[in-house]
C-alpha positions as a LaTeX table, in Angstrom:
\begin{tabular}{lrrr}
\hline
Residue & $x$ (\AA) & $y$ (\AA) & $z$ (\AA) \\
\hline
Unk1 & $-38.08$ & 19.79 & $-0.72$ \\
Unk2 & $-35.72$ & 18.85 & $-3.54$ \\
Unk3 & $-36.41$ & 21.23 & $-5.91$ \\
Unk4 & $-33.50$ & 23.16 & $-5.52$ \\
Unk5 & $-31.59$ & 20.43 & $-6.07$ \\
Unk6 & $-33.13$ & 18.78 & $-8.70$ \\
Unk7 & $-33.40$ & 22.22 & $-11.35$ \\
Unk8 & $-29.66$ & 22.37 & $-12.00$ \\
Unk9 & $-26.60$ & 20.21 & $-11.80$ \\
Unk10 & $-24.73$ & 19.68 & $-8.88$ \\
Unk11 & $-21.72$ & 21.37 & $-10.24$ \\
Unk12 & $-24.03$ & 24.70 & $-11.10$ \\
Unk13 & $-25.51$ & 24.44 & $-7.50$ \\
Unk14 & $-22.41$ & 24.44 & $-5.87$ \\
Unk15 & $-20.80$ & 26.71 & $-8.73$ \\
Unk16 & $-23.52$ & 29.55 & $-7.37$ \\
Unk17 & $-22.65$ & 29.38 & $-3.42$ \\
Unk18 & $-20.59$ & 31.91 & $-1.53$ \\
Unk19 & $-17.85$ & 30.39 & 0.73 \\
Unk20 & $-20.06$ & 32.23 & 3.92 \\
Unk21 & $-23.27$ & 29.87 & 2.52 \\
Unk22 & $-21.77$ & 26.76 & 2.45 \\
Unk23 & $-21.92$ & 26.24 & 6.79 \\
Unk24 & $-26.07$ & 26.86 & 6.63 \\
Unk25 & $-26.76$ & 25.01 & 2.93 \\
Unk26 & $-24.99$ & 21.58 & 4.59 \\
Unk27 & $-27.17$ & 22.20 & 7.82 \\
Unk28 & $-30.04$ & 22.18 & 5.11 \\
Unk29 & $-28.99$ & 19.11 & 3.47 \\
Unk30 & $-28.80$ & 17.58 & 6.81 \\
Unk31 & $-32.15$ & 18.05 & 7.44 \\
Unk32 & $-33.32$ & 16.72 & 4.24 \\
Unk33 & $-30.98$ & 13.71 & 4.55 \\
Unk34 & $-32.77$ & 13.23 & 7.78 \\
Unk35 & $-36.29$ & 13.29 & 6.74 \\
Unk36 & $-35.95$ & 11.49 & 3.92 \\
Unk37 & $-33.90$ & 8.68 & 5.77 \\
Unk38 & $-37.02$ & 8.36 & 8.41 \\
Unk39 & $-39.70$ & 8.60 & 5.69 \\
Unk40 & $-38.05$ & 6.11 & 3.51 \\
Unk41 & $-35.62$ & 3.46 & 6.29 \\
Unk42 & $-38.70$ & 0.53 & 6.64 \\
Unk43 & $-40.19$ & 0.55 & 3.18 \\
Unk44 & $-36.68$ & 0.73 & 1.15 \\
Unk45 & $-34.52$ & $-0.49$ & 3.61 \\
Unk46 & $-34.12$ & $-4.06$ & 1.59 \\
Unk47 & $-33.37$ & $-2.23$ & $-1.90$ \\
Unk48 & $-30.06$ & $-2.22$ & $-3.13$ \\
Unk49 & $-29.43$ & 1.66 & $-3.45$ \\
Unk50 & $-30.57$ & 2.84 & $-0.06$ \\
Unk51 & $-27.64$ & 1.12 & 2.24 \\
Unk52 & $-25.48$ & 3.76 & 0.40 \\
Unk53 & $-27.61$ & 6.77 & 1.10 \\
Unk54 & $-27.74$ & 5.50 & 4.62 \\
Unk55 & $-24.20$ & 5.66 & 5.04 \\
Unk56 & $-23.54$ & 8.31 & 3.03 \\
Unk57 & $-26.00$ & 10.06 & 5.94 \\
Unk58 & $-24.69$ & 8.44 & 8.88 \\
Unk59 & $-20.99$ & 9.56 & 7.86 \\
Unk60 & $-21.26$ & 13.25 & 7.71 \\
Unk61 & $-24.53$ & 13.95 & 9.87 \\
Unk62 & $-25.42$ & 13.19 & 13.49 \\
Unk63 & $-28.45$ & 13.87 & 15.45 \\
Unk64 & $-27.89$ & 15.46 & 18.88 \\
Unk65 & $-31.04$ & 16.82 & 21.02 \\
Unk66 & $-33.37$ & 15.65 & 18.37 \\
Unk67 & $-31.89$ & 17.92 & 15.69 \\
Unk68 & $-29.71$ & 17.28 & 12.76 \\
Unk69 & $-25.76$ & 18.52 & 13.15 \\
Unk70 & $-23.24$ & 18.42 & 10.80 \\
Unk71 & $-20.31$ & 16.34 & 11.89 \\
Unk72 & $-16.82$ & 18.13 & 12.24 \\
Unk73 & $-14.05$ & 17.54 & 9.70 \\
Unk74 & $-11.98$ & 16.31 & 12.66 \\
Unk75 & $-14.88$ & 13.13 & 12.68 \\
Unk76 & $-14.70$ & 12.60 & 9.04 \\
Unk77 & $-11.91$ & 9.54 & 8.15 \\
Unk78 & $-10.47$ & 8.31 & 4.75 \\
Unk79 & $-12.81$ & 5.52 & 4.66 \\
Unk80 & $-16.14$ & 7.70 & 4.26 \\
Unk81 & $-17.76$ & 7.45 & 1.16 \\
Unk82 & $-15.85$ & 8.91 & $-1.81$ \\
Unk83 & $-18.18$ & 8.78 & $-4.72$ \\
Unk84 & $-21.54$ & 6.80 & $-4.76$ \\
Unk85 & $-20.33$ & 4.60 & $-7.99$ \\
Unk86 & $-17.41$ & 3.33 & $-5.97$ \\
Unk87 & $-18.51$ & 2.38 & $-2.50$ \\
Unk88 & $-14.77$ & 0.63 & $-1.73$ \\
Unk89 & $-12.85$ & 3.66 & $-2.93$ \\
Unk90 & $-10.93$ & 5.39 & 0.11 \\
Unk91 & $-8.95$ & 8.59 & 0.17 \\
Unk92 & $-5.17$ & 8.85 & 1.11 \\
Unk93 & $-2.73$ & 12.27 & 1.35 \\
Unk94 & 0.51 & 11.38 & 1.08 \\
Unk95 & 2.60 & 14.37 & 0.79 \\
Unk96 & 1.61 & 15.97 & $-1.52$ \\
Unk97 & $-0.27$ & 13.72 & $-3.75$ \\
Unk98 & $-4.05$ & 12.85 & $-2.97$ \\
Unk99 & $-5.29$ & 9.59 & $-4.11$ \\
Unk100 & $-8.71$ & 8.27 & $-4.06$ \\
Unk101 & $-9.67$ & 4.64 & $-5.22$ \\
Unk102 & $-7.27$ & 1.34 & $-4.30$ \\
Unk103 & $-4.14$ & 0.49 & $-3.89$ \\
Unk104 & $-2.30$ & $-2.14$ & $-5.69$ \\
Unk105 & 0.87 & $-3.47$ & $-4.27$ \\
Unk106 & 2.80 & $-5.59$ & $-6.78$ \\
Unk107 & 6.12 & $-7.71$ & $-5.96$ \\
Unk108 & 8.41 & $-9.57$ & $-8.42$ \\
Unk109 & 11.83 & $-11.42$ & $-8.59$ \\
Unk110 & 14.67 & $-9.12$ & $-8.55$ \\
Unk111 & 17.60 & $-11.82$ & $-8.40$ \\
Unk112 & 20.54 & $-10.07$ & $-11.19$ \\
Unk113 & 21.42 & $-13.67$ & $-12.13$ \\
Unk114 & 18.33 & $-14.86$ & $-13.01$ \\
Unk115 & 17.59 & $-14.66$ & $-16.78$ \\
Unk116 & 13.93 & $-13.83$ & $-16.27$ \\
Unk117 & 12.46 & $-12.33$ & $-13.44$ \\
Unk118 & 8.65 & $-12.75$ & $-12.65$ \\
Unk119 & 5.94 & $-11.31$ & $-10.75$ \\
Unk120 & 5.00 & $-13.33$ & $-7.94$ \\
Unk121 & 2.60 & $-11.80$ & $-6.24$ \\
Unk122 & $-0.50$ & $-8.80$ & $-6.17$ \\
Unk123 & $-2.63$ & $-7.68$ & $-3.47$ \\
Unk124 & $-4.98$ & $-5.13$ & $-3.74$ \\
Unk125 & $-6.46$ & $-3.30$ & $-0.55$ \\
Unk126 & $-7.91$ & 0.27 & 0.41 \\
Unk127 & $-5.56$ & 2.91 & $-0.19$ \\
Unk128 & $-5.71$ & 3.91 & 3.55 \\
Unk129 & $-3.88$ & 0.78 & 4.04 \\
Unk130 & $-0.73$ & 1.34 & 5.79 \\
Unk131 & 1.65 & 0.01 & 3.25 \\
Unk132 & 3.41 & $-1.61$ & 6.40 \\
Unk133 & 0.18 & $-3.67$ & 7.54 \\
Unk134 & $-0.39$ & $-4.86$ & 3.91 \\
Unk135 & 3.45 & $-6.55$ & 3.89 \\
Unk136 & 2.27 & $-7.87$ & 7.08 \\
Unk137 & $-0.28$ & $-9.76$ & 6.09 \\
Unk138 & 1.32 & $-11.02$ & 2.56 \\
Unk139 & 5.09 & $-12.25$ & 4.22 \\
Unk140 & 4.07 & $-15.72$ & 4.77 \\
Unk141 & 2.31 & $-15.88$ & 1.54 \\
Unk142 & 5.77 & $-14.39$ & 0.03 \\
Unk143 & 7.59 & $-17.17$ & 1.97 \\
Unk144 & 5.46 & $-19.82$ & 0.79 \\
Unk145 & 5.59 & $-18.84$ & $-3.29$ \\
Unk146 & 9.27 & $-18.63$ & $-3.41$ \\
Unk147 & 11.03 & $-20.55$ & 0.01 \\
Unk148 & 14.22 & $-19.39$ & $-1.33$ \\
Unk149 & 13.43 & $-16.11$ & $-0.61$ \\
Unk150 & 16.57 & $-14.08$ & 1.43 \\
Unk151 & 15.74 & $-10.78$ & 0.53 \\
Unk152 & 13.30 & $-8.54$ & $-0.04$ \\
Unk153 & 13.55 & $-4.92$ & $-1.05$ \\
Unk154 & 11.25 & $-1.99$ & $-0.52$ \\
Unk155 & 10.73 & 1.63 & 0.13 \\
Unk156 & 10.68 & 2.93 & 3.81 \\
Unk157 & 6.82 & 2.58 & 4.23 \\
Unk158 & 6.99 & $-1.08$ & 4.71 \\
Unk159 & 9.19 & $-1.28$ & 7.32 \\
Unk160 & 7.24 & $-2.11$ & 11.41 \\
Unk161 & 8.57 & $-3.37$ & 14.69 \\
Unk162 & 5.74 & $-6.74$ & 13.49 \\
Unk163 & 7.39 & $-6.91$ & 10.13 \\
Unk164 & 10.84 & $-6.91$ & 11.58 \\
Unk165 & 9.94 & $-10.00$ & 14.01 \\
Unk166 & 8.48 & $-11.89$ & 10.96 \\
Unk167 & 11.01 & $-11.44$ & 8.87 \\
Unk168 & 13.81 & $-12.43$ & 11.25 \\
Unk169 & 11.44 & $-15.61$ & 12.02 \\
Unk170 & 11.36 & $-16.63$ & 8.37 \\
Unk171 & 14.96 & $-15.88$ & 8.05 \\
Unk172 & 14.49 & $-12.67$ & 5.60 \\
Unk173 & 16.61 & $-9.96$ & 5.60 \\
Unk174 & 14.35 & $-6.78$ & 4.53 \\
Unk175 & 16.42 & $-4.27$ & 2.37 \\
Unk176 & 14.73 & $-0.50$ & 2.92 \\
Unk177 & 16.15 & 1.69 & 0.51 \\
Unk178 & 14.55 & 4.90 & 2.42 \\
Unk179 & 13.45 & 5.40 & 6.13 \\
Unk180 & 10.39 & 6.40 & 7.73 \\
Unk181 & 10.63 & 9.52 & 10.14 \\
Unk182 & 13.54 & 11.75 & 10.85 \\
Unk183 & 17.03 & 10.98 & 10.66 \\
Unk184 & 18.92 & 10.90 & 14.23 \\
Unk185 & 21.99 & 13.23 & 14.37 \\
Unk186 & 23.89 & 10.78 & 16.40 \\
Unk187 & 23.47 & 7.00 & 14.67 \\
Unk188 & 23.78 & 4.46 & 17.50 \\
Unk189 & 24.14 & 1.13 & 16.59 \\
Unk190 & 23.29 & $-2.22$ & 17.83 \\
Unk191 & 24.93 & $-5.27$ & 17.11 \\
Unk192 & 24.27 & $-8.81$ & 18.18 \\
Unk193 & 26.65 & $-11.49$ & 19.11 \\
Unk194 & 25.77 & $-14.74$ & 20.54 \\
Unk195 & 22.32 & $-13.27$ & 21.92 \\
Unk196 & 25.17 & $-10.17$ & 23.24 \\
Unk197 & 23.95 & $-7.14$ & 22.41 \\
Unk198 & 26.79 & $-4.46$ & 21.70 \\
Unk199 & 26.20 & $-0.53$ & 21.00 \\
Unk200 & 28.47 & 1.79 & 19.30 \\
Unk201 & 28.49 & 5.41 & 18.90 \\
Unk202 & 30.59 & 7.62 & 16.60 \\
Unk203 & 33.29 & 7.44 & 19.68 \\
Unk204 & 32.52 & 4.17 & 21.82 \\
Unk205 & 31.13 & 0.56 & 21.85 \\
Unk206 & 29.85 & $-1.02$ & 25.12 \\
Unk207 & 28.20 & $-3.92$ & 26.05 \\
Unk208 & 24.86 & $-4.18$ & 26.60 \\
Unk209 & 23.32 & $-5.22$ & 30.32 \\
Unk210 & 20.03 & $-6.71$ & 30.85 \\
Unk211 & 17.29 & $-5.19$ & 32.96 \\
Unk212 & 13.74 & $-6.54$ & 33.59 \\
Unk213 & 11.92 & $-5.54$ & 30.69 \\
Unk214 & 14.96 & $-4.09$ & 28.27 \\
Unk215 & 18.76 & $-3.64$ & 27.90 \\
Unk216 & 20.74 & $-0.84$ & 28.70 \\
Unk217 & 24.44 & 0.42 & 27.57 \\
Unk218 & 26.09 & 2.69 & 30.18 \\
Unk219 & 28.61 & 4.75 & 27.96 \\
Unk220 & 31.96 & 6.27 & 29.53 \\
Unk221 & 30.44 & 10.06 & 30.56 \\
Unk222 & 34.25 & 11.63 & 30.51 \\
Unk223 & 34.15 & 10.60 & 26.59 \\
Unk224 & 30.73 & 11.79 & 26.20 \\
Unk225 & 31.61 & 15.19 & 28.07 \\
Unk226 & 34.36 & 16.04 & 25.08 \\
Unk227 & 32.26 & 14.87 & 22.14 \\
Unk228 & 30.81 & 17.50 & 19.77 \\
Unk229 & 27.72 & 15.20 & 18.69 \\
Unk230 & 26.74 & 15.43 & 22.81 \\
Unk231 & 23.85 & 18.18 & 22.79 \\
Unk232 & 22.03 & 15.79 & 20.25 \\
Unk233 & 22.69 & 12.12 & 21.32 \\
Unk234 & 19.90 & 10.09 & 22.70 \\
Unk235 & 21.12 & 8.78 & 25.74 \\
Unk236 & 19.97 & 9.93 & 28.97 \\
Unk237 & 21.97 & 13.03 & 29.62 \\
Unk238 & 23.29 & 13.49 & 33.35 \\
Unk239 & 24.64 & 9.38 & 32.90 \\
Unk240 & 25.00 & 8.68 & 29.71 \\
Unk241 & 22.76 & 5.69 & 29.63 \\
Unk242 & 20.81 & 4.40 & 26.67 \\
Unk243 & 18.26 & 1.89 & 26.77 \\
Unk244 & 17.16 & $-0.25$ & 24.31 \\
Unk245 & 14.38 & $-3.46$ & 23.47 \\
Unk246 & 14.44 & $-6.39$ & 20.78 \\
Unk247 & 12.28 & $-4.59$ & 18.83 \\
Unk248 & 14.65 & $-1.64$ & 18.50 \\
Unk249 & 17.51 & $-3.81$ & 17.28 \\
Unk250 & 15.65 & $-5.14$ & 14.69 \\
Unk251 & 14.25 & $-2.07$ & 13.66 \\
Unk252 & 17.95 & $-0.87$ & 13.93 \\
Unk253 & 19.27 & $-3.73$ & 12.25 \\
Unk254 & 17.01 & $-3.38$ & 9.06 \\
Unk255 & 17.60 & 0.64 & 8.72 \\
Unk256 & 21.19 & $-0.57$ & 8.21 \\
Unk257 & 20.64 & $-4.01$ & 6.32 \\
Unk258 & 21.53 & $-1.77$ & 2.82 \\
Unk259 & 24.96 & $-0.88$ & 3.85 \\
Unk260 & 25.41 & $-4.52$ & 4.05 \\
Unk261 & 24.90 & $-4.55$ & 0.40 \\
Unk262 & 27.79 & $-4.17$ & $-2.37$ \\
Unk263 & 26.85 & $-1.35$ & $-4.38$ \\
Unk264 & 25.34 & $-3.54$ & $-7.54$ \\
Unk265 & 22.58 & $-4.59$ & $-5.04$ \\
Unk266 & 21.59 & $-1.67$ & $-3.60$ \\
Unk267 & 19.48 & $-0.55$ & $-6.24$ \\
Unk268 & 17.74 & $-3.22$ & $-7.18$ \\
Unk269 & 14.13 & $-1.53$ & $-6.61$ \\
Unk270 & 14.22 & 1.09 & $-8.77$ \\
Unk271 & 14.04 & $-1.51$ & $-11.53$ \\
Unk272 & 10.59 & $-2.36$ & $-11.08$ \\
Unk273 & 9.31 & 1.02 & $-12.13$ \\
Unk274 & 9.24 & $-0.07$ & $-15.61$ \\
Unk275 & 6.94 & $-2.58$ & $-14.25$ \\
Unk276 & 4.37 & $-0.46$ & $-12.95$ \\
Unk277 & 4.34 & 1.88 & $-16.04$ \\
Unk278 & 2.99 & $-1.29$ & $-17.48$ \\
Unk279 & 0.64 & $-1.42$ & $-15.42$ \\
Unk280 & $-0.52$ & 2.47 & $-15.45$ \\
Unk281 & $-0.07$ & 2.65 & $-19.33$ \\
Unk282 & $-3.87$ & 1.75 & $-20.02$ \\
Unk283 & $-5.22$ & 4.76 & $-17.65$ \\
Unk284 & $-7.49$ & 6.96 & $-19.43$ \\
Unk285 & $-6.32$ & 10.15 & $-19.89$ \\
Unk286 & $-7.45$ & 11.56 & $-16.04$ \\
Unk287 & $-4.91$ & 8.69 & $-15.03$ \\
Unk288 & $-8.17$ & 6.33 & $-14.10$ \\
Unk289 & $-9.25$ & 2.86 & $-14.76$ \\
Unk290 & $-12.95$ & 2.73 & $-16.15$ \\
Unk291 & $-13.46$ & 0.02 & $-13.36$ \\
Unk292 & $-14.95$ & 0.43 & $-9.99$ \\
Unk293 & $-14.70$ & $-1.00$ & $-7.10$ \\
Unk294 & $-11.99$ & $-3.41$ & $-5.37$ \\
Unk295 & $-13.08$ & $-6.67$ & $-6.53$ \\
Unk296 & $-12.96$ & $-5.48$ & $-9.95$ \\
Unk297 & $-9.86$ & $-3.90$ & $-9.51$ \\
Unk298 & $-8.45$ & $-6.95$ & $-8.16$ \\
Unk299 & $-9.69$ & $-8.70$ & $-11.29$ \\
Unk300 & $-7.97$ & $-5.68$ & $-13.44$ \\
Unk301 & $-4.30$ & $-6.18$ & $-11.62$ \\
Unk302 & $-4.34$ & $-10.12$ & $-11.56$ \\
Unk303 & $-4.85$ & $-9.74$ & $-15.26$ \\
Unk304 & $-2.30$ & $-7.40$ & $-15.63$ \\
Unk305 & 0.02 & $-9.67$ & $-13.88$ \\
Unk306 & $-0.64$ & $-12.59$ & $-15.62$ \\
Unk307 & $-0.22$ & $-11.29$ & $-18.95$ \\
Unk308 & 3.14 & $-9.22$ & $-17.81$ \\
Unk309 & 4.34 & $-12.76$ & $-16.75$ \\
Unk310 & 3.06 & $-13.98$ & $-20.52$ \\
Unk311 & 5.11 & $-11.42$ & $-22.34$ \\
Unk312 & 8.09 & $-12.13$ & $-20.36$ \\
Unk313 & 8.38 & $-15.79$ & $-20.60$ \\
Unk314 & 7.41 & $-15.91$ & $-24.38$ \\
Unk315 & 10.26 & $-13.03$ & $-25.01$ \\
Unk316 & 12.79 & $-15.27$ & $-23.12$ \\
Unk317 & 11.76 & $-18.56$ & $-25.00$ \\
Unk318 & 12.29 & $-16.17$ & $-28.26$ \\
Unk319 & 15.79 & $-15.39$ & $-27.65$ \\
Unk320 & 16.93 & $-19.03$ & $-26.43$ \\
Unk321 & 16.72 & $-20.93$ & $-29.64$ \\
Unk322 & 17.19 & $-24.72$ & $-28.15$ \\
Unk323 & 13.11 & $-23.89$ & $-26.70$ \\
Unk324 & 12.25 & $-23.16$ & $-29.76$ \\
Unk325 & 9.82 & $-26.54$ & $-29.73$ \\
Unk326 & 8.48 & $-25.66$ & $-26.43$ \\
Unk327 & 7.80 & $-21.89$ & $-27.64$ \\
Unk328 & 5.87 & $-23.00$ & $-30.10$ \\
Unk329 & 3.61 & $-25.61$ & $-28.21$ \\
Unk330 & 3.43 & $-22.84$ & $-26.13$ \\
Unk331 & 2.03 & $-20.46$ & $-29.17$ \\
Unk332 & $-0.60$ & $-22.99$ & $-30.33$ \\
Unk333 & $-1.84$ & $-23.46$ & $-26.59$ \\
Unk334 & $-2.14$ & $-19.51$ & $-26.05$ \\
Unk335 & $-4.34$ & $-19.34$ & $-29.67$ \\
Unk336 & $-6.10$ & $-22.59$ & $-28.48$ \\
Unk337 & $-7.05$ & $-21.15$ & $-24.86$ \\
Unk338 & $-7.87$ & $-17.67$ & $-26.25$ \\
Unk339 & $-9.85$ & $-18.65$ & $-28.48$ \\
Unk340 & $-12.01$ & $-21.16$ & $-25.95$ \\
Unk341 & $-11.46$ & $-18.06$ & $-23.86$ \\
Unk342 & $-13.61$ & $-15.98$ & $-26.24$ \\
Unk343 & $-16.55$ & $-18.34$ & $-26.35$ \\
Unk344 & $-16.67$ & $-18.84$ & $-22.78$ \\
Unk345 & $-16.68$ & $-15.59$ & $-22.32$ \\
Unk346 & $-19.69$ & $-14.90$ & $-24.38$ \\
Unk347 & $-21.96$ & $-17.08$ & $-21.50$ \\
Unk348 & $-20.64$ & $-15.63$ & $-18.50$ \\
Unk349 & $-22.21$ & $-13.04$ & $-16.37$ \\
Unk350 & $-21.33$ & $-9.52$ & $-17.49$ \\
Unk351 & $-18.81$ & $-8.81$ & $-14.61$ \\
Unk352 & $-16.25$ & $-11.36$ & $-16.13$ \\
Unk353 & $-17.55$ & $-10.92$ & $-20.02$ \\
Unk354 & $-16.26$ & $-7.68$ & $-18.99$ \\
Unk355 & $-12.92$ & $-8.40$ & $-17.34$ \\
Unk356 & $-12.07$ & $-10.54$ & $-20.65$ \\
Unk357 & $-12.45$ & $-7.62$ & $-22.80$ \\
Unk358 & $-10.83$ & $-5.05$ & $-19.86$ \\
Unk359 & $-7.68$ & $-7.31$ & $-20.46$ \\
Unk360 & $-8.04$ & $-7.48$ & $-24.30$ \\
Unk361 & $-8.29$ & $-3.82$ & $-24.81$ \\
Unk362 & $-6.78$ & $-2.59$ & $-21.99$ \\
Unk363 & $-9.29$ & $-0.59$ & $-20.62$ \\
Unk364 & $-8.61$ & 0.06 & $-16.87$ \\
Unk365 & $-9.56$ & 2.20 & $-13.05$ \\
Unk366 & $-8.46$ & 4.80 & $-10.66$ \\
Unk367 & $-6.10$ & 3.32 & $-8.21$ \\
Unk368 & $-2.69$ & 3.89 & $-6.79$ \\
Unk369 & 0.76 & 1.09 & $-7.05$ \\
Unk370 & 2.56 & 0.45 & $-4.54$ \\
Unk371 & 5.47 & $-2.57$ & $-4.89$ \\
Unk372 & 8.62 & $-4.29$ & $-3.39$ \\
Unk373 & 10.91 & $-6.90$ & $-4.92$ \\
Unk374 & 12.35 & $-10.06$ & $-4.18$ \\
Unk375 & 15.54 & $-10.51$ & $-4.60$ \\
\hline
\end{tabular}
């Protein structure tokens, strides 16, 4: 049954098929997959090994009328199995760049008057993780590190109506320095005053009445009839009315929080690229850690961060010359815990043994950063 298989590599097997082969060879495989999942489910169900093989079967076959079928592309997601070494690696498009592995989303201080800037915080999740539910679930924990926080700066994939009401809870004003989705022709804007809502257009501002569930803005329609912005603006067109939630204001409100900014602060986030070329410059050669799996690559950026935070503190206690005294307690406790660091790490299991020496040499995994900064 698998001798067809097992004679060759599976590069050299696939290498050999025509493209009109490859519908009836994975209707073959099904079948296998399907025997061998009955013949083997009681007996090996309990080893390690065979809970992959079972998903790996359950994921891209189905049976239907007692006979095997090969599931459609359209019901295949980015969390199916990606490689059998790396059962928490998912797959992720965007644009033009496919990634497959995990996603590490880095933040650090971004303040201009601050003489050293740290990383404050890592979180590593799926890389099918919108990057929006992932600052979701790590604002409060931002909040709580650094309680002075007033700002915080990212691209436009962290930006959600949830995010917006969090933020404005925890009195944060989220900087976007690029916008999901397509850019309206006709900005309107929305302004609050004293729980007022006002809404301007490039030729009027009116205030804003409430109805049972929203507000609405009812815009003078002779104004509207001479503007040359008219065959593209978003309010209803026979009266000219706009409506508009809470959620929509804040959503408005951040899209325009940069313009807010004096020019020195707007680009603030481009700075941390030199941070995550830190952490990319171990990558092997393909660009991949020699890690799997998220736990692991949890352990990988933690370490990362940690000794990012080292090199940054001990090159700011180098150039201030009155912490000279502390710099150097500070030297004889890093020698000191390395070296305890080293014998410890020659009883523990291999999984951190092997961390230790991942952060020593710099040996790292496949996996995609993703950041913001606090400013």
């Amino acid at each position: 049954m698998l001798a067809a298989y097992t004679k060759q590599t599976s590069g050299q097997y696939i290498y050999k098929l025509e493209r009109a082969e490859i519908p009836r060879e994975l209707e073959k495989l099904g079948e296998i997959y399907h025997k061998l999942y009955e013949a083997l489910r009681e007996e090996y169900k309990e080893i390690e090994i065979f809970p992959i093989f079972e998903r790996v079967y359950q994921e891209h076959f189905t049976v239907v009328e007692n006979k095997v079928a090969v599931k459609k592309n359209e019901e295949l997601h980015s969390g199916i199995i990606q490689s059998p070494d790396d059962i928490d690696a998912t797959y992720r498009k965007k644009g033009e760049k496919v990634g497959k592995g995990q996603s590490v989303n880095v933040t650090e201080t971004a303040n201009p008057e601050n003489e050293l800037n740290l990383l404050t915080d890592i979180a590593v999740k799926s890389n099918n993780t919108d990057d929006s539910d992932i600052m979701n679930d790590r604002i409060e924990t931002l909040k709580e590190k650094t309680p002075d926080l007033k700002e915080l700066h990212t691209d436009g994939g962290y930006g959600s109506e949830d995010n917006d009401q969090k933020f404005e809870e925890l009195g944060i004003t989220h900087i976007q320095t690029a916008v999901r989705g397509r850019k309206s022709k006709v900005e309107m804007k929305i302004e609050e005053t004293e729980g007022e809502y006002e809404v301007s257009c490039p030729l009027q501002k009116v205030k804003s009445e409430k109805t049972r569930s929203r507000y609405k803005v009812c815009f003078d329609k002779k104004i509207c009839d001479g503007c040359l912005l008219a065959g593209d603006c978003p309010t209803l067109t026979q009266k000219r009315i706009y409506y508009f939630t809470c959620e929509q204001y804040l959503s408005n409100k951040r899209k325009r929080n940069i313009n807010t900014l004096p020019l020195e602060r707007r680009k603030l986030r481009p700075n941390v690229e030199a941070t995550i070329k830190e952490f990319v410059k171990p990558l092997n050669h393909k660009g991949k850690l020699r890690i799997r799996g998220q736990f692991k690559t949890m352990m990988y950026a933690c370490s990362m961060g940690i000794s990012i935070n080292f090199g940054r503190i001990h090159r700011y206690l180098t150039v201030n010359p009155n912490l000279c005294g502390l710099l150097g307690l500070i030297k004889a406790g890093n020698r000191l815990f390395f070296k305890n660091l080293f014998q410890v790490g020659q009883k523990l299991p291999n999984i951190f043994r092997f961390i230790f020496f991942m952060v020593k040499f710099h040996q790292l995994p496949n996996f995609d950063i993703k950041y913001c900064q606090v400013a």
